[in-house]
C-alpha positions in Angstrom: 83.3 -4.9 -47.2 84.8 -1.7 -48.3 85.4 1.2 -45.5 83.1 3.5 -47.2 80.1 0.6 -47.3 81.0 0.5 -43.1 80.1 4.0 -42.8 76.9 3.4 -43.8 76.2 0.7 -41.3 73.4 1.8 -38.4 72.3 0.4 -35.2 68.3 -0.1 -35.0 68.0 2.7 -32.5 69.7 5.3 -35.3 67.5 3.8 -37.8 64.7 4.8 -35.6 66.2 8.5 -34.7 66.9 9.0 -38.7 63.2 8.2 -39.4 61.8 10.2 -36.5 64.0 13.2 -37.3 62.3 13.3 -40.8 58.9 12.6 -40.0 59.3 15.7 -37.5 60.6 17.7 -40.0 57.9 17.0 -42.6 55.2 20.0 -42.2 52.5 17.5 -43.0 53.2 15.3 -39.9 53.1 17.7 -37.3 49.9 19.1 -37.5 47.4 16.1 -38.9 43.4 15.7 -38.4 42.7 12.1 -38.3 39.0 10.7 -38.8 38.4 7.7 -37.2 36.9 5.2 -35.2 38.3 4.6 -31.7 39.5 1.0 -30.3 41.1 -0.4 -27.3 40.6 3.0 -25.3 42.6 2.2 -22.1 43.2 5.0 -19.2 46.6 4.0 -17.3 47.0 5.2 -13.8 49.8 7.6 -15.3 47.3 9.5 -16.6 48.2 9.0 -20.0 45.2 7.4 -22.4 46.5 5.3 -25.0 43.9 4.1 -28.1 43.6 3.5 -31.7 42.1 5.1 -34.5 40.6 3.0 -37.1 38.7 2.6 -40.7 37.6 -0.3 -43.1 41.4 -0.5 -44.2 43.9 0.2 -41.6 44.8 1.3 -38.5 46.6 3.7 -36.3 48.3 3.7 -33.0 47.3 6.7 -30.7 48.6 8.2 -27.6 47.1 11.8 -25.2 48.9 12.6 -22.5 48.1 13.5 -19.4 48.1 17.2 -19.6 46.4 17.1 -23.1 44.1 14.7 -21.7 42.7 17.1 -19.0 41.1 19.2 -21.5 38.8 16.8 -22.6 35.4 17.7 -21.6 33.8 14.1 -22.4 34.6 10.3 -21.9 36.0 9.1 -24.9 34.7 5.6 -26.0 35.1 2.5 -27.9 33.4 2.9 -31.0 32.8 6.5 -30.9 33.9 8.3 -34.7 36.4 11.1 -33.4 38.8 13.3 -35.0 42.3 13.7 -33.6 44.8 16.5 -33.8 48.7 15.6 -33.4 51.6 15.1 -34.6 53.1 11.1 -36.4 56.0 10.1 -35.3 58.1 7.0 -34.7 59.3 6.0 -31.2 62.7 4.9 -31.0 62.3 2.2 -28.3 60.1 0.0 -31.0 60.4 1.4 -34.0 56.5 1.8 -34.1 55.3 4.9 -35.6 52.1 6.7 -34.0 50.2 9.8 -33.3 50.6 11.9 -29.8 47.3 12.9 -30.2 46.8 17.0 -28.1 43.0 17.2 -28.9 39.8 14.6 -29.5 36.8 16.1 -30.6 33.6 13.7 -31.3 33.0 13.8 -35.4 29.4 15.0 -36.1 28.8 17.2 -32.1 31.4 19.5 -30.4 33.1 17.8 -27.5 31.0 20.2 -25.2 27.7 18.6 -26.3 29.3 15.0 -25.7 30.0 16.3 -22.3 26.8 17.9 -21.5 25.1 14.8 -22.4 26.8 12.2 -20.9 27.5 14.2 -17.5 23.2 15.0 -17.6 22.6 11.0 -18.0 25.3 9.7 -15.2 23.1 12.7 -12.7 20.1 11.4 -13.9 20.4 8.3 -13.0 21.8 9.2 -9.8 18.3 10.7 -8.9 20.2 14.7 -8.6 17.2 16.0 -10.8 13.8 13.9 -9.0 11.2 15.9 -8.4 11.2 14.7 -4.6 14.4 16.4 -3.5 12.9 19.5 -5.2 12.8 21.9 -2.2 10.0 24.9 -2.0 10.7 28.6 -2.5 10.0 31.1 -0.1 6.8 33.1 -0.5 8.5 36.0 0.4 12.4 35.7 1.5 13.9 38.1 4.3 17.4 37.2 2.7 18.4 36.5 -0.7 22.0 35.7 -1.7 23.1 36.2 -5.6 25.9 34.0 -7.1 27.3 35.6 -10.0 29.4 37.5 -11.3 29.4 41.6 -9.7 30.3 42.8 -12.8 27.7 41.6 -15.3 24.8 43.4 -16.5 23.0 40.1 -14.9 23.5 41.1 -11.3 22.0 44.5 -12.1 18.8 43.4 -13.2 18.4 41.0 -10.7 19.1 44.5 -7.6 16.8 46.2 -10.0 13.8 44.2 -9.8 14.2 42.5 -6.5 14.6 45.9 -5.2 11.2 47.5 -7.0 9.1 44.3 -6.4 9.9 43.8 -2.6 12.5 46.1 -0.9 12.1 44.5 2.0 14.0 42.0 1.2 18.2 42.1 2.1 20.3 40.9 -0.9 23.8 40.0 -0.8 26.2 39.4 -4.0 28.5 36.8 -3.6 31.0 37.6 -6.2 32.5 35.0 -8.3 33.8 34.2 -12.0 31.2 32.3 -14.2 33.6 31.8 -17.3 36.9 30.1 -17.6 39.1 28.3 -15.9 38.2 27.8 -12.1 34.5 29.7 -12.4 32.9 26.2 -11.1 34.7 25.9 -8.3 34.2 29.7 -7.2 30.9 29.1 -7.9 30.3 25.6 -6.0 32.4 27.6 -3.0 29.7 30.4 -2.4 26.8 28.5 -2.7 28.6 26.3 0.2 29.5 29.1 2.3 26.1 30.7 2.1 24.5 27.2 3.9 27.4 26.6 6.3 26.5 30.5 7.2 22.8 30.2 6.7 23.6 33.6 5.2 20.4 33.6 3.1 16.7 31.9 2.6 17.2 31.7 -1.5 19.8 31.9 -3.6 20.0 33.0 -6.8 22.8 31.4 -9.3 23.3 32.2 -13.0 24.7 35.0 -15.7 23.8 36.2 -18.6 23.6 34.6 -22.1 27.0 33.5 -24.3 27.8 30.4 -25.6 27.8 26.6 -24.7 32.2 27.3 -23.6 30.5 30.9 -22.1 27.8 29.1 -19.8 30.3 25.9 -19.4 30.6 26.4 -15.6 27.2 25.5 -14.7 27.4 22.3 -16.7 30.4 21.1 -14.4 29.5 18.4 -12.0 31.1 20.4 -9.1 28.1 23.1 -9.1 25.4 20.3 -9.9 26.9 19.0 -6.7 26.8 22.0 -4.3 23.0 22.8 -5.6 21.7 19.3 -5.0 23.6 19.5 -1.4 22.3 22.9 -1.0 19.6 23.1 2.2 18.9 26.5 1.0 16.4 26.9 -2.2 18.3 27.8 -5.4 16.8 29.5 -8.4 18.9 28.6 -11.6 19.0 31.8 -14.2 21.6 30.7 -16.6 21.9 32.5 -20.1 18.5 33.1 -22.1 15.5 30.9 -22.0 16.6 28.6 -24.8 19.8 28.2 -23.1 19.8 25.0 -20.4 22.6 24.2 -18.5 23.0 21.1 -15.8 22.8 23.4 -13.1 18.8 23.9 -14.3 18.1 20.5 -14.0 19.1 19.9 -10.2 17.8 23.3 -8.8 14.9 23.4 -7.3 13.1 26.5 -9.6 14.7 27.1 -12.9 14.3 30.7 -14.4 14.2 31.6 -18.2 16.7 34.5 -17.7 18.1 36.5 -14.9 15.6 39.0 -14.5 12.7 36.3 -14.6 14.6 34.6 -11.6 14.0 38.0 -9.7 10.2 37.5 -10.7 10.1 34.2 -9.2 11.9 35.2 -6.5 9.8 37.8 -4.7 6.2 38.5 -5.1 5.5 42.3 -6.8 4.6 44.6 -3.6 2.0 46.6 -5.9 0.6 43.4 -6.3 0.4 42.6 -1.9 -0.5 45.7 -1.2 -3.6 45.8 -3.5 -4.6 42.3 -2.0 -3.9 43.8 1.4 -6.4 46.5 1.0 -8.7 44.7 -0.9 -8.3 42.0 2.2 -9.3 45.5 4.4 -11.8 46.7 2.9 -13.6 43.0 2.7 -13.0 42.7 6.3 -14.1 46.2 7.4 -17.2 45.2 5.6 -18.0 42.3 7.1 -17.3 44.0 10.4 -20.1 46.3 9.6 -22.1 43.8 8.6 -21.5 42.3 12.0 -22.2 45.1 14.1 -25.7 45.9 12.2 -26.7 42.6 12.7 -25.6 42.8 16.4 -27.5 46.3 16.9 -31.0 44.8 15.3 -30.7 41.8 17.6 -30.2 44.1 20.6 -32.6 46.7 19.4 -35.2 43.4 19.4 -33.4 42.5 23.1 -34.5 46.1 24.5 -38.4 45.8 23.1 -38.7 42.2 25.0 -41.0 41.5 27.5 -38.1 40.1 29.6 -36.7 43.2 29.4 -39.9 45.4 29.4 -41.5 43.8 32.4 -38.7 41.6 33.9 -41.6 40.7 36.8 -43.5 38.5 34.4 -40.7 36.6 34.0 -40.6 35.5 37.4 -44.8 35.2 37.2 -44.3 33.1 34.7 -41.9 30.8 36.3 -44.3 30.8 39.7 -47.2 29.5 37.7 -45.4 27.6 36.3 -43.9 25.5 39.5 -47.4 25.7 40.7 -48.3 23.5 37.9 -46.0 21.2 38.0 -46.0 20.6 42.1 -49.9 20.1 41.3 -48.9 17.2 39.1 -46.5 16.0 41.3 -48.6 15.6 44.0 -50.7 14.0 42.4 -48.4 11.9 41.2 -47.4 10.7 44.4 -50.7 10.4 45.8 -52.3 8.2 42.8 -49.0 6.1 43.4 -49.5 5.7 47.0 -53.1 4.3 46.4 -51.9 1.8 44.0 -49.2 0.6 46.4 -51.8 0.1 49.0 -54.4 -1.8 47.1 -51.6 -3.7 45.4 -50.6 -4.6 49.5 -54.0 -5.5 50.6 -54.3 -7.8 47.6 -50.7 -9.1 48.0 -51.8 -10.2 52.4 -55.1 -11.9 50.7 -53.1 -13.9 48.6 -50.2 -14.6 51.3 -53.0 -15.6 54.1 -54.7 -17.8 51.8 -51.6 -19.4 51.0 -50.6 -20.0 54.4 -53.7 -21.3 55.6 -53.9 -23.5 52.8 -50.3 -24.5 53.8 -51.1 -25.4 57.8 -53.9 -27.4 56.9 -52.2 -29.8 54.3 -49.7 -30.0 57.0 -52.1 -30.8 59.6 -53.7 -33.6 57.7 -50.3 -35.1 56.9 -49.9 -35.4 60.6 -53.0 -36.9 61.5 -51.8 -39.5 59.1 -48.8 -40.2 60.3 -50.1 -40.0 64.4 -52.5 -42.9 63.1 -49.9 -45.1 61.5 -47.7 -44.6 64.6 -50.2 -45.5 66.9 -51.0 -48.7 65.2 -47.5 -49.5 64.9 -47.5 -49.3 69.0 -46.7 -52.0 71.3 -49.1 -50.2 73.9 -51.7 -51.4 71.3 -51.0 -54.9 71.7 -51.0 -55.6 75.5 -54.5 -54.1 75.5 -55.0 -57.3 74.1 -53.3 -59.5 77.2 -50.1 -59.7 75.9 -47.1 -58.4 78.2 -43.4 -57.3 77.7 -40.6 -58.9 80.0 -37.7 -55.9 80.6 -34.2 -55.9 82.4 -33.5 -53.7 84.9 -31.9 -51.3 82.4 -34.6 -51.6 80.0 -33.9 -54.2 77.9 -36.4 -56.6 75.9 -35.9 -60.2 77.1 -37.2 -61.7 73.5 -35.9 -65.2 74.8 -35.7 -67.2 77.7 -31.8 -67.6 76.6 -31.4 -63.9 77.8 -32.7 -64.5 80.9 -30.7 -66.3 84.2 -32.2 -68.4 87.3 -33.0 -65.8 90.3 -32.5 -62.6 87.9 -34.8 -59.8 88.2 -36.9 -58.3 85.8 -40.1 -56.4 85.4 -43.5 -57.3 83.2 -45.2 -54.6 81.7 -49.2 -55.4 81.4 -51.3 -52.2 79.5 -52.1 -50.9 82.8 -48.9 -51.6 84.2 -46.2 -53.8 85.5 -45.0 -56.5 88.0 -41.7 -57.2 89.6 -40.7 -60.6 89.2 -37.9 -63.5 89.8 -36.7 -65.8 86.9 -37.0 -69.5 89.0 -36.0 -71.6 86.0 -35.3 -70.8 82.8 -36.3 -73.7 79.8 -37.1 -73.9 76.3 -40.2 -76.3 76.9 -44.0 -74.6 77.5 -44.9 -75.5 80.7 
């Protein structure tokens, strides 16, 4: 090998600087659009997304830094036909060539619409826009705080119309941006401030019309956030009526415009004050009414007889008592007479019964005197028969009871004998 042929000899890595020099150098490179198809999106904790682009035929390696990667205003996904603005160039370390992609826009719909829709479908499913955490509005608010901008022609209309439907009402502008960089947040903040100051019982958010990137703070999830935490009613009035923004899904009243969002706001004090005199007038007349109807009824009091000839009442009453102590009394008195002859009849009946009662009884004893009498012993000494008796009464029934020399007595039916036991046997002598 020749010394000039060793001159020409590289190392990988100045292979890999010589190519990316060039490829940095070519016009071409350094500011490509890339149709394609992304694949493999991965998010590393860095920050930094790393992906590829593809079609039918090949393939190309992708990578979006973190601070280009802030920007984007959807969630880039597999499958999703995007177009990527970079720069190609080769990284040393590998030798791989790829693009250091600064923006991805979603072929067919601007990266804002992607956004929209995707953040409205993650809320929805979260329940921010159900119709039950919808919270009434005021009929007629003491305090109404706007969120807008102090400079736009919005926040004008709204003093002008909330002041000529219903001056009484105190309205406070909380100033803050609604464009660019940071609006959400200022935005978010004041509707925050005016619940942890109860500063207000509706508040009013919105501005007037521009474009999707004009209106893009109220599609941020930070303000969807602070109005669905909001305990104070908000009125959304974002843009003109065919304009609808995130934040009109999740308030609780949405406005077509500004100025309508004033409308809604407060009733029209023309409009109260008519009802309150037509309320007035229907009330004095039924007042009248009233008292006409209260006059004939006391005109008709005043030609009574009760109050004519207040006597008769009382005559009235008299007779009347008189009537009814007649009927009393005679009451009582045809009630006593049926308690008597219901008496008399009831001593009949008992003496009947009783008599009937004692003679059954007596007969029942005559019975039993006749049964007992023939039953008696008297009955059979009248016949010569005689009882022999102890001294203490006793029946001698044998002549085993009875002991030589013992005393006894002999009862004859009209009387008895006082005798000595001589012998005792159990032969008839």
């Amino acid at each position: 090998m020749n010394p000039g042929q060793e001159r020409n000899i590289l190392t990988p890595s100045q292979v890999g600087q010589y190519i990316k020099g060039f490829m940095d150098r070519d016009r071409l490179l350094s500011g490509l659009l890339v149709r394609g198809e992304l694949s493999n999106y991965k998010r590393y904790p860095s920050g930094h997304h790393y992906f590829t682009l593809k079609d039918g035929e090949g393939a190309l390696r992708c990578v979006m830094f973190r601070s280009d990667a802030a920007s984007l205003r959807f969630q880039p996904q597999n499958g999703m036909q995007v177009i990527a603005a970079g720069r190609v160039t080769v990284f040393p370390r590998d030798g791989q060539y790829q693009l250091y992609c600064v923006r991805l826009t979603p072929e067919g719909a601007g990266d804002l619409f992607v956004a929209f829709e995707q953040l409205k479908e993650r809320l929805l499913k979260q329940g921010l826009f159900d119709q039950a955490h919808k919270k009434p509005i005021p009929r007629m608010p003491g305090r109404i705080a706007l969120v807008t901008s102090p400079a736009g022609a919005a926040v004008r209309d709204m003093l002008r119309i909330l002041g000529a439907r219903w001056p009484m009402a105190q309205v406070a502008v909380l100033p803050v941006r609604v464009q660019g960089a940071g609006a959400a947040e200022e935005i978010a903040a004041a509707i925050g401030w005016a619940n942890l100051h109860h500063a207000a019982d509706l508040i009013i958010t919105g501005r007037g019309g521009g474009s999707m990137e004009d209106l893009w703070a109220f599609n941020e999830e930070v303000v969807a956030r602070a109005i669905y935490d909001s305990e104070i009613p908000v009125i959304s009035a974002v843009g003109h009526e065919p304009d609808v923004t995130i934040a009109d899904f999740v308030a609780d009243l949405r406005a077509a415009t500004p100025s309508n969002a004033a409308e809604l706001a407060v009733p029209d004090q023309n409009e109260v004050y008519s009802f309150l005199l037509g309320t007035g007038e229907r009330l004095e007349q039924t007042v009248r009414q009233r008292l006409l109807r209260e006059r004939q009824r006391l005109a008709r009091l005043e030609n009574s007889r009760v109050m004519t000839q207040p006597q008769s009442y009382f005559q009235d009453k008299s007779v009347y008592l008189d009537h009814l102590a007649g009927r009393l009394s005679g009451s009582i008195s045809g009630a006593l007479f049926r308690q008597r002859v219901r008496t008399d009849a009831l001593d009949k009946d008992l003496r009947r019964g009783l008599e009937k009662s004692v003679s059954a009884k007596r007969a029942r004893f005559a019975r039993l005197a006749a049964s007992l009498d023939a039953m008696s012993p008297l009955k059979v000494l009248g016949r010569g028969y005689a009882i022999a008796q102890k001294g203490d009464g006793t029946v001698i029934a044998s002549v085993q009871n009875a002991q030589p020399g013992e005393r006894f007595s002999l009862r004859l039916s009209d009387g008895s004998l006082k005798c000595i036991v001589e012998e005792a046997g159990g032969e008839e002598h």
